[in-house]
N, C-alpha and C positions, 0 to 999 in steps of 0.2 A: 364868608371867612371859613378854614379849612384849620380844624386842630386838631393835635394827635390826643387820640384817645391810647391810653395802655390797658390792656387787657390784660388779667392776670386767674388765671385759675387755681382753684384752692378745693377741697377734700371732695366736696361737696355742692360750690357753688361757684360761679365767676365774679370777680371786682373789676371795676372798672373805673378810672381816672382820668382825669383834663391836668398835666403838669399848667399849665398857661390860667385855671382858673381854681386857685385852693378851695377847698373843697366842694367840688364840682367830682362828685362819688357815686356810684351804683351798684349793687349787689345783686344776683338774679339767680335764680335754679340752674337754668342752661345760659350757655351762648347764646343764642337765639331770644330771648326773653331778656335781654337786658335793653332796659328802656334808659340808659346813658344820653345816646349819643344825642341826638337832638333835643329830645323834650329835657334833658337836662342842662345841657346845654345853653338852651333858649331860658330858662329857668335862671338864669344869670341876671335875666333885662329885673332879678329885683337888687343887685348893686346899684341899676342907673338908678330905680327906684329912693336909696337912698343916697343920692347924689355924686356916687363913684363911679367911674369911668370901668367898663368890663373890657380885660386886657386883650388888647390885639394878638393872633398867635404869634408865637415866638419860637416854641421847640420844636422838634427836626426828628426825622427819625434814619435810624441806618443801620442796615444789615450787616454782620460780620458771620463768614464762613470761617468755620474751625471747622477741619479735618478731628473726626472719632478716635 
């Protein structure tokens, strides 16, 4: 399965989200060090754990060009 991760950079560090899995969150020093995508990701399977289904993706993503 394939989900949009949003990355968001902030003063000092990067955030990072799954819209498709509330809180499914990461915070790291650089881009490169944020451990999100996968291992948190996968970090999901403790919903099945407690007997809720982990949502199938759902959100999309799309570019818009604005002209400066």
């Amino acid at each position: 399965m394939d989900y949009v991760v949003i990355v968001e950079k902030a003063e000092n560090s990067f955030g990072a989200y799954v819209p498709d899995l509330p809180g499914c969150v990461a915070v790291a020093a650089t881009r490169r060090n944020r451990a999100l995508d996968k291992d948190a990701i996968r970090s999901t399977g403790r919903l099945q754990q407690d007997g809720q289904a982990i949502p199938a993706p759902s959100s999309s993503i799309e570019l818009v060009h604005v002209e400066a």
